[in-house]
C-alpha positions in Angstrom: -15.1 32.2 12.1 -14.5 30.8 8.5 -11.3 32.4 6.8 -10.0 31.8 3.3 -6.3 32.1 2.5 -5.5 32.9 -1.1 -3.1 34.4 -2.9 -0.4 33.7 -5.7 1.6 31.1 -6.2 5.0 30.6 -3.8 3.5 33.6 -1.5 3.2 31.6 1.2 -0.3 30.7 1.9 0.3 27.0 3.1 2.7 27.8 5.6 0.7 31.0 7.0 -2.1 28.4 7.2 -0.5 26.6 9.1 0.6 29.1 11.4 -2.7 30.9 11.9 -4.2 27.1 12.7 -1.8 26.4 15.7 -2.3 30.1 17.1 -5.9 29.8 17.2 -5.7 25.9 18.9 -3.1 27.2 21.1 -5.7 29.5 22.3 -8.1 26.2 22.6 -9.9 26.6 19.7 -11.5 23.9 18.0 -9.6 24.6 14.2 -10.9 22.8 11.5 -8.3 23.3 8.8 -9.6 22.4 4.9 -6.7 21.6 2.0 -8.3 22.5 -1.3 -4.9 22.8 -3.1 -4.9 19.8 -5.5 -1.3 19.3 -4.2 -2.0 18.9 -0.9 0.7 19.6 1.8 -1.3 21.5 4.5 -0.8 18.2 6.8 3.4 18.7 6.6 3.1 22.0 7.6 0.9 20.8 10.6 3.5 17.9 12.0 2.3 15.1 9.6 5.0 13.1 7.5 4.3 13.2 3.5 3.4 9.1 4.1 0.2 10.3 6.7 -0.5 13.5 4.9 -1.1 11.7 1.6 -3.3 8.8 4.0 -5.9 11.7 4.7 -9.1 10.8 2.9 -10.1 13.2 0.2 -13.7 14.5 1.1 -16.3 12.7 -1.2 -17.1 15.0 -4.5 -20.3 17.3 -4.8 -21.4 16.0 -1.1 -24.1 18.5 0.2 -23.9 19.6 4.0 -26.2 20.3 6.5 -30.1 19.6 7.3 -31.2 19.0 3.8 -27.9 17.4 2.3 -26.3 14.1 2.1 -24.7 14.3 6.1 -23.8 16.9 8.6 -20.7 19.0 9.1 -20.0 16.9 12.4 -20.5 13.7 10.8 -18.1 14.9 7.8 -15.7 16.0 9.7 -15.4 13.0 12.1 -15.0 10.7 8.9 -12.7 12.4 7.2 -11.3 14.5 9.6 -7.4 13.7 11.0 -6.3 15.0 14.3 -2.2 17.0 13.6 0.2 17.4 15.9 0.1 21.3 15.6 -3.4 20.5 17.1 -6.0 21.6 14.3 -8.0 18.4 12.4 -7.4 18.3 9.2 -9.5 17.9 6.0 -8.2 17.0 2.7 -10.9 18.4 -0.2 -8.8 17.7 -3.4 -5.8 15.3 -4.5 -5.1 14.7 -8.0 -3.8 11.2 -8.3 -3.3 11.0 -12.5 -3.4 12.8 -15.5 -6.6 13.4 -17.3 -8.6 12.9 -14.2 -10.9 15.2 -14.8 -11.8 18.9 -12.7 -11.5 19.6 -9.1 -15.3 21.4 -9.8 -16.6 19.0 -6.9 -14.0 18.8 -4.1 -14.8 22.9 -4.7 -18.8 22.0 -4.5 -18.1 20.2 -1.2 -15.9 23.2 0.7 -18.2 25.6 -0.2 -21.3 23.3 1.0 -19.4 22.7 4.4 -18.9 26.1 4.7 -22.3 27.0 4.4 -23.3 24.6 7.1 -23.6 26.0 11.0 -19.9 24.6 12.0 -20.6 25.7 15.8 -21.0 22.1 17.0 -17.8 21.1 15.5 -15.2 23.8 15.0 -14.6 27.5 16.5 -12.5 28.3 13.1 -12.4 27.0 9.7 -9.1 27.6 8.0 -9.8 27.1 4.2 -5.5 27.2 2.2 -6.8 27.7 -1.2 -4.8 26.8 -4.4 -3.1 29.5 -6.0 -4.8 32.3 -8.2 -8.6 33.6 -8.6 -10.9 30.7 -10.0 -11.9 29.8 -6.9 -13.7 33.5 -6.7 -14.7 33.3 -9.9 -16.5 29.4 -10.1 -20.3 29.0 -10.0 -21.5 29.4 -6.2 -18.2 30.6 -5.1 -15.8 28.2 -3.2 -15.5 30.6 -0.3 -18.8 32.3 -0.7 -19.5 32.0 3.2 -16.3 32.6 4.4 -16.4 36.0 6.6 -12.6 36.8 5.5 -10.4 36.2 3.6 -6.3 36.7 3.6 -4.3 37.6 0.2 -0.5 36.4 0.9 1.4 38.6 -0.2 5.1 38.6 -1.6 7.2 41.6 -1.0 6.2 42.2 -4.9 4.3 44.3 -7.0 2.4 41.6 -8.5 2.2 40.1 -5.2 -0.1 43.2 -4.4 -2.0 43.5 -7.6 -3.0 40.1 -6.9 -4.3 41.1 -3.2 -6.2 44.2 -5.3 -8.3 42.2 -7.7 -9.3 39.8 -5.0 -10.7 42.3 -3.0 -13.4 43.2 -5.3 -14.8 40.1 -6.0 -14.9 39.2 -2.5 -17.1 41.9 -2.0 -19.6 40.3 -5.1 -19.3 37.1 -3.3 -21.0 38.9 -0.5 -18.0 38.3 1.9 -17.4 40.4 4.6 -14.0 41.5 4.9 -10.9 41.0 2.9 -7.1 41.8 3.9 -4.0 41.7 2.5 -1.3 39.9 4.6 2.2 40.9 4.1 4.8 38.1 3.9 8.6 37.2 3.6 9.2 41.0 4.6 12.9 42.2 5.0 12.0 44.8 7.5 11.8 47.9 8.2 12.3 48.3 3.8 9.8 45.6 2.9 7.1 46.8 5.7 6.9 50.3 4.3 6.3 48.7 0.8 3.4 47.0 1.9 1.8 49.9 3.5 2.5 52.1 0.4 1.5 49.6 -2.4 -1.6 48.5 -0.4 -3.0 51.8 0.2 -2.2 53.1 -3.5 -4.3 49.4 -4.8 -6.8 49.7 -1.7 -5.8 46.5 -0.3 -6.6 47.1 4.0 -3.0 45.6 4.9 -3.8 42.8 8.1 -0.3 43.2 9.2 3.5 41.7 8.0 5.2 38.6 8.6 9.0 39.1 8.5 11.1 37.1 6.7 13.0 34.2 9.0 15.3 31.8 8.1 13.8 29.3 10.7 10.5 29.5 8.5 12.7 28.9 5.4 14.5 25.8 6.9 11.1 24.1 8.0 10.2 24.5 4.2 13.2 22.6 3.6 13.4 19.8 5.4 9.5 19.1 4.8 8.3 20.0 8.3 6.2 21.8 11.0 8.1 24.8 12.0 8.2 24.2 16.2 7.0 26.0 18.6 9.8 28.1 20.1 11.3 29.3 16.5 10.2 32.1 14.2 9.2 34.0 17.1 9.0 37.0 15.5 6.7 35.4 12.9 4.4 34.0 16.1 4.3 37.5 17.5 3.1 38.8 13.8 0.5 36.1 13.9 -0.8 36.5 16.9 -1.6 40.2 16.4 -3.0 39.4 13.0 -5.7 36.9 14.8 -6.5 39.8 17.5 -7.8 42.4 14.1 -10.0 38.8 12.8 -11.3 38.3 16.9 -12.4 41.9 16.4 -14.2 41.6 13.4 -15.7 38.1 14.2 -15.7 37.3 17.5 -15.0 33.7 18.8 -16.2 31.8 21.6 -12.6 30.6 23.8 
């Protein structure tokens, strides 16, 4: 299963990515989780200090995967890959070190590559935190082109929603399978029922609704994983959210 998290800025995708990565190894999963956000903090989210997150190697530029490419998804991944303590191996696709360094174009060439190669020998899911907004839809091949779903974080916000609406189309040019909206922050029972209105008005099929927890917030804080027995709430949310994906693409256990 290859799944692409996007959605606006400050929604929330790094920290859902993070989540959804340590359900899925929980369950024994082999997770491959991909940073393309060219201000990487996946690896914080996942138990790694800044100091290791920022010592995971950025994936070579415009490398192709797979039988006829430059090396194989295994091989790539066991170079470049780094094992968290939330479990999923992390890769880092794009950093930007200094200014006037030029476009991300092929850290994006080498995701969507990777993706395109069978992962089965090395990873059960592939967990792809996208950075914020729409180019990555929109950009010759198609970052995520082979993902078979994607997730739109969403903000309790109208424009949080509008942004879920016009990814959903072209997703569906990309020739991906599926795309959801994922409500997040929520202030229940208020915030729930906003999602399920706004979606169905913008035809954005809503994936489920994270409520808002403070334990999340103070994670975000101090610059750290969120452990295991807070948020539970959150986990719960998760957890059913990963049961709609196991129906739509099953995975082995």
């Amino acid at each position: 299963m290859k799944i692409g998290i996007v959605g606006k800025g400050g929604a929330g995708k790094t920290t859902t990515s993070a989540l959804l990565a340590e359900a899925f190894s929980a369950q024994g999963r082999r997770v491959v989780a991909i940073d393309t956000d060219s201000n990487p903090n996946l690896g914080i989210s996942l138990g790694f200090t800044l100091e290791e997150t920022e010592a995971v190697p950025v994936l070579p530029r415009s490398t192709l995967v797979g039988p006829r490419g430059d090396v194989s998804a295994e091989d790539l991944i066991g170079e470049y890959g780094r094992l968290t303590p939330a479990g999923p191996t992390l890769l880092s696709a794009i950093r930007v070190t200094e200014a006037g360094g030029g476009c991300t174009c092929g850290g994006h060439a080498t995701v969507r590559s990777l993706l395109g190669d069978a992962l089965a020998g090395s990873a059960d899911v592939t967990l792809i935190d996208m950075e914020a907004g729409l180019e990555h839809l929109s950009r010759s091949g198609g970052t995520l082109a082979y993902a078979d779903v994607l997730l739109a974080i969403m903000e309790p916000t109208h424009k949080g929603v509008l942004t879920a609406a016009r990814t959903v189309p072209l997703a569906e040019e990309l020739g991906i399978p599926a795309t959801f909206g994922l409500g997040n922050k929520a202030r229940l029972p208020q915030d729930r029922e906003f999602f399920e209105r706004e979606c169905a008005r913008q035809g954005v099929p809503l994936a489920g609704v994270l409520p808002y927890d403070d334990d999340v917030l103070d994670a975000e804080r101090a610059g750290a994983r969120l452990l295991g027995d807070r948020a539970a709430a959150v986990r719960d949310e998760i957890n059913r959210v990963i049961k709609l994906l196991d129906d739509l693409v099953p995975v082995p256990s």
